[in-house]
C-alpha positions in Angstrom: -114.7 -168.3 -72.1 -112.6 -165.3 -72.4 -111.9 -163.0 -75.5 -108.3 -164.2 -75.1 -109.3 -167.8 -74.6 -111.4 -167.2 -77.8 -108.5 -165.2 -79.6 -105.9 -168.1 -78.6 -108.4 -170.8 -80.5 -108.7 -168.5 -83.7 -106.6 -169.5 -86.8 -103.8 -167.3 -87.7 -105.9 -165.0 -90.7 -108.5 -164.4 -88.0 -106.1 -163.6 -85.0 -104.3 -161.1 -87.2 -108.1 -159.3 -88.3 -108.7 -158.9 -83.9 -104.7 -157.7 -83.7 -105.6 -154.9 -86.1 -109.0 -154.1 -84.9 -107.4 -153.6 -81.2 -105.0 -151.8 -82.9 -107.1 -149.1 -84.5 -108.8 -148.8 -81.0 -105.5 -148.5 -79.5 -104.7 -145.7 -82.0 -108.0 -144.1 -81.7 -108.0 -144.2 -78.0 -104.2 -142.7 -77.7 -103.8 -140.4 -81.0 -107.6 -139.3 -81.2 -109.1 -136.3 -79.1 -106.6 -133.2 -78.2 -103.5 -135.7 -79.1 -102.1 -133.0 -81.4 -103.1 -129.9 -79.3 -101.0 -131.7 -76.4 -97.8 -133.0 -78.8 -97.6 -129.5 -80.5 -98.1 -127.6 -76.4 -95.2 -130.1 -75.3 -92.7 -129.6 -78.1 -93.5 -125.8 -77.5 -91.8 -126.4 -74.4 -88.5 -128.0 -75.9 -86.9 -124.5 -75.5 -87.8 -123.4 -72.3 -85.1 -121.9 -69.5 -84.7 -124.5 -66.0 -86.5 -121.8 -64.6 -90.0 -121.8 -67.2 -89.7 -125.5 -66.9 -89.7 -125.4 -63.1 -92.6 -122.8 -62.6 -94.7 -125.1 -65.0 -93.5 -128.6 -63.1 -95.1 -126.4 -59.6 -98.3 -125.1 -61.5 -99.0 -128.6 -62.6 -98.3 -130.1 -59.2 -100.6 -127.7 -57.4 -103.3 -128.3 -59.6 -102.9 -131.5 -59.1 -102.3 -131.6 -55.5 -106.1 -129.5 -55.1 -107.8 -131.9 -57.4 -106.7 -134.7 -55.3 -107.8 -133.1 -52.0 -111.1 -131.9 -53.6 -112.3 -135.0 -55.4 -110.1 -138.0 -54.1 -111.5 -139.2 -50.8 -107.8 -141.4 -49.4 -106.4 -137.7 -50.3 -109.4 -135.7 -48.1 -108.9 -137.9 -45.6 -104.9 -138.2 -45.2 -104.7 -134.4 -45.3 -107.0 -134.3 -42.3 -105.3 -136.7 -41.0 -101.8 -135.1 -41.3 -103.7 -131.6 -40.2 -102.0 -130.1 -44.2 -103.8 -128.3 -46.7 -103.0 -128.4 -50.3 -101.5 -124.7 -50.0 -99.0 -126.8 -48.1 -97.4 -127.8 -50.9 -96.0 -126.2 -53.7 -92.9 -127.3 -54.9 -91.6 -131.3 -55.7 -89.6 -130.8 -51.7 -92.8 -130.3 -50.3 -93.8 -133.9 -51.7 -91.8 -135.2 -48.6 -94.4 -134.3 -45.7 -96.9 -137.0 -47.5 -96.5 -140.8 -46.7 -95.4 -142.7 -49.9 -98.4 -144.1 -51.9 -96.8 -148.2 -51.7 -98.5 -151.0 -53.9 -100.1 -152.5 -51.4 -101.8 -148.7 -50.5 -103.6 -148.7 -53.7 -104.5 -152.6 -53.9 -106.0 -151.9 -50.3 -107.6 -148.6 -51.0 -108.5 -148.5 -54.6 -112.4 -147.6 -54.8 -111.0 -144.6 -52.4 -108.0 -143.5 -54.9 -111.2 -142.9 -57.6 -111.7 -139.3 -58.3 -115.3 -137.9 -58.1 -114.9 -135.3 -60.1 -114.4 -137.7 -63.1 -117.7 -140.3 -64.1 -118.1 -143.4 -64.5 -118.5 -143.3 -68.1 -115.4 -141.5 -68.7 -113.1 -143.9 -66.4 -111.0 -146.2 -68.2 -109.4 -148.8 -66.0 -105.7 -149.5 -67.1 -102.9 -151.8 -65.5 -99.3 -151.7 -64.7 -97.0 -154.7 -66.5 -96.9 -156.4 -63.4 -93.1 -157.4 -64.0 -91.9 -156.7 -60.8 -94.5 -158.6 -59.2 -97.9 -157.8 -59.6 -99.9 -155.9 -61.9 -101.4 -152.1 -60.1 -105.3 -152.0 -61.5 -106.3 -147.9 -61.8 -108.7 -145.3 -63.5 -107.2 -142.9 -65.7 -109.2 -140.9 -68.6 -108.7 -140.9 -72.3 -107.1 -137.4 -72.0 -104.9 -138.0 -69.6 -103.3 -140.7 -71.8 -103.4 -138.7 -75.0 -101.1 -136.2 -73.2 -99.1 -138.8 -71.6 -98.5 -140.4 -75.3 -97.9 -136.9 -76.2 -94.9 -136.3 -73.9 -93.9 -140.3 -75.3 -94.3 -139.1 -78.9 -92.1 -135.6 -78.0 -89.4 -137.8 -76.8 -89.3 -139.9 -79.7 -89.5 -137.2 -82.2 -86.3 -135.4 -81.3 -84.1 -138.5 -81.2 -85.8 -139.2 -85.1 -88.8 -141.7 -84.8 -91.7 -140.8 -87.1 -95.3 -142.2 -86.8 -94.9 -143.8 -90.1 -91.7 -145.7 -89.0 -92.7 -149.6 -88.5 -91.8 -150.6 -85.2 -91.0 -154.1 -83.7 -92.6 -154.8 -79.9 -91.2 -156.9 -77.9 -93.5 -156.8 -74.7 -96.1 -159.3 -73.0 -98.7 -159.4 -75.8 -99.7 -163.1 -75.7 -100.3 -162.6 -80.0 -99.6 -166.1 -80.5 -100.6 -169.4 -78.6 -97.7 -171.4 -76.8 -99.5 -174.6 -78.3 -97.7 -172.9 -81.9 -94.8 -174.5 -82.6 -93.6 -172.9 -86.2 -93.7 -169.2 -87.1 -95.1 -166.8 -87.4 -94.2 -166.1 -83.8 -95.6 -162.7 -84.4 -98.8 -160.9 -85.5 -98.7 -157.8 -87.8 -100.5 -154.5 -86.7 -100.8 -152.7 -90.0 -103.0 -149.6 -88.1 -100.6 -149.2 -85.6 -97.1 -149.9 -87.6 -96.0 -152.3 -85.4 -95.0 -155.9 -85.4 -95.8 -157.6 -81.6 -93.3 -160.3 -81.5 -94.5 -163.2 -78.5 -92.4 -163.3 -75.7 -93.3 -166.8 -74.8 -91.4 -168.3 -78.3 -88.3 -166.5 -77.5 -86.3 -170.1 -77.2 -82.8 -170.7 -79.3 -84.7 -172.8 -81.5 -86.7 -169.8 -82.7 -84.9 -166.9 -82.5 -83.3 -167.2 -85.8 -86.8 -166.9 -87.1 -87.3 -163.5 -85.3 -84.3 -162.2 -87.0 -84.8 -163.0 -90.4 -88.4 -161.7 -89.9 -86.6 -158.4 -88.4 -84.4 -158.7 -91.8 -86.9 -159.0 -94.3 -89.2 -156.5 -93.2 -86.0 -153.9 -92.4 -87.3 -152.7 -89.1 -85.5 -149.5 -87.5 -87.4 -149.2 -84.4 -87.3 -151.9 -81.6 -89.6 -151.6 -78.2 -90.3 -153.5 -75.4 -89.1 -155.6 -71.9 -85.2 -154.8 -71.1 -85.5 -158.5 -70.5 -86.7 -159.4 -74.1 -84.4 -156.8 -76.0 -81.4 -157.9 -73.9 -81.9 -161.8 -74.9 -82.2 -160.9 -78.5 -79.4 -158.6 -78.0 -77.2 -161.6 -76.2 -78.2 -164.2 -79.3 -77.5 -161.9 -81.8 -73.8 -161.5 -80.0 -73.3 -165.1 -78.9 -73.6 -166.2 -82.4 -71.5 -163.8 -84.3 -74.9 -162.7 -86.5 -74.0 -159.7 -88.7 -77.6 -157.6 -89.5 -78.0 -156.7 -93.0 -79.3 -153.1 -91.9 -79.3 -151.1 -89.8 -81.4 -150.8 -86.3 -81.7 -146.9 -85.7 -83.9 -147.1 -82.3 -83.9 -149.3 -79.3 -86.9 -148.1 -76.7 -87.7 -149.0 -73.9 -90.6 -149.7 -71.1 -92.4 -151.7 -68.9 -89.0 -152.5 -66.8 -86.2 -150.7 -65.0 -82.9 -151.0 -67.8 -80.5 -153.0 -65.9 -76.6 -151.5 -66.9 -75.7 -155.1 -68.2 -79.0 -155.1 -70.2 -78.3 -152.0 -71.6 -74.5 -152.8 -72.7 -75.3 -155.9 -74.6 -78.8 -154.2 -76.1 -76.2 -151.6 -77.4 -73.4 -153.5 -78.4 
């Protein structure tokens, strides 16, 4: 049995006690280590000329480029192949005399795409959403995605969002079993702020519970699927329902925003 066949069989008060334990791992694992060092280095850059910004983007990209070539072996062996060096490139044009890197590359070539400069121990293996048709399996490191939350949490910042602002997720989380047929349809992460609301309830039977639950506990801050965010948005709409505050934030990820998605999410 799985942990989330186990998780699915646990009663409600036990389910939310494994929502906020993987919580405070998630917050360890994305806000711990040189989190801050990266989010105050990135909002250092808010100011910067096109031209600082560009000589950075290039750095970066020729670091990069080398480490691949070095320590990647589908990298070492493509650049043989295509007789290129990573002096080769050295701007985001050069990009173009590489083949893209498709889906079905990395499903066919993963153990190759691994770095060797990185070990074992350190690897942690992460997936895409798989929304657009199957999930991407890779290896990424814990500081790699403290600075990628870091650029996340500079974006949010300037438009207003605070890390003590509650927020309410709308994404694939399977928090609560389909077999549930009343609310909750939700599970409260007190470590992370965040309320993960299923997916899998979103019927017009039940949305009216999501709302008042979105009433009651005042929540600002909405993220998650275009998809889900757009059906709330079009019930909400659909049956005249006037919030009684105010929603300040609408992110977004996991999806590409569709333009009628993002008319009815803001209307």
């Amino acid at each position: 049995m799985t942990l989330e066949e186990i998780y699915q069989k646990l009663p409600i008060p036990l389910q939310q006690l494994a929502v906020n334990f993987a919580g405070w791992r998630t917050v360890r694992k994305n806000y711990g280590g040189k989190f801050r060092d990266f989010l105050r280095e990135a909002e250092s850059r808010t100011f910067w000329t096109k031209e600082q910004i560009s000589a950075y983007r290039d750095q970066r990209l020729q670091a990069f480029i080398r480490h691949c070539y070095e320590t990647v072996p589908y990298y070492r062996k493509l650049f043989r192949n295509l007789k290129i060096v990573p002096e080769d490139i050295k701007t985001l044009e050069d990009l173009s005399i590489l083949p893209v890197l498709t889906k079905q590359h990395v499903q066919d070539n993963f153990s190759e795409l691994i770095s060797e400069a990185v070990p074992p121990r350190e690897r942690i293996l992460i997936k895409t959403s798989g929304t657009t048709g199957g999930a991407i399996h890779f290896y990424t490191t814990k500081q790699a995605i403290q600075e990628q939350w870091a650029i996340w949490w500079r974006y949010r910042r300037w438009h207003g969002i605070q890390f003590n602002i509650w927020c309410g997720q709308f994404t694939g989380n399977r928090v609560v079993p389909l077999a549930q047929k009343k609310p909750p349809f939700w599970r409260y992460d007190f470590v992370g702020r965040r309320i993960h609301f299923s997916p899998l309830h979103m019927t017009l039977e039940n949305l009216p519970a999501y709302i008042q639950e979105l009433q009651v506990r005042r929540i600002s801050w909405l993220h998650g699927y275009p998809s889900l965010l757009s059906l709330l948005a079009s019930f909400i709409i659909q049956n005249n329902i006037e919030l009684d505050h105010k929603i300040n934030y609408i992110t977004i990820g996991g999806e590409n925003l569709l333009q009628q998605q993002k008319k009815l999410i803001e209307k």
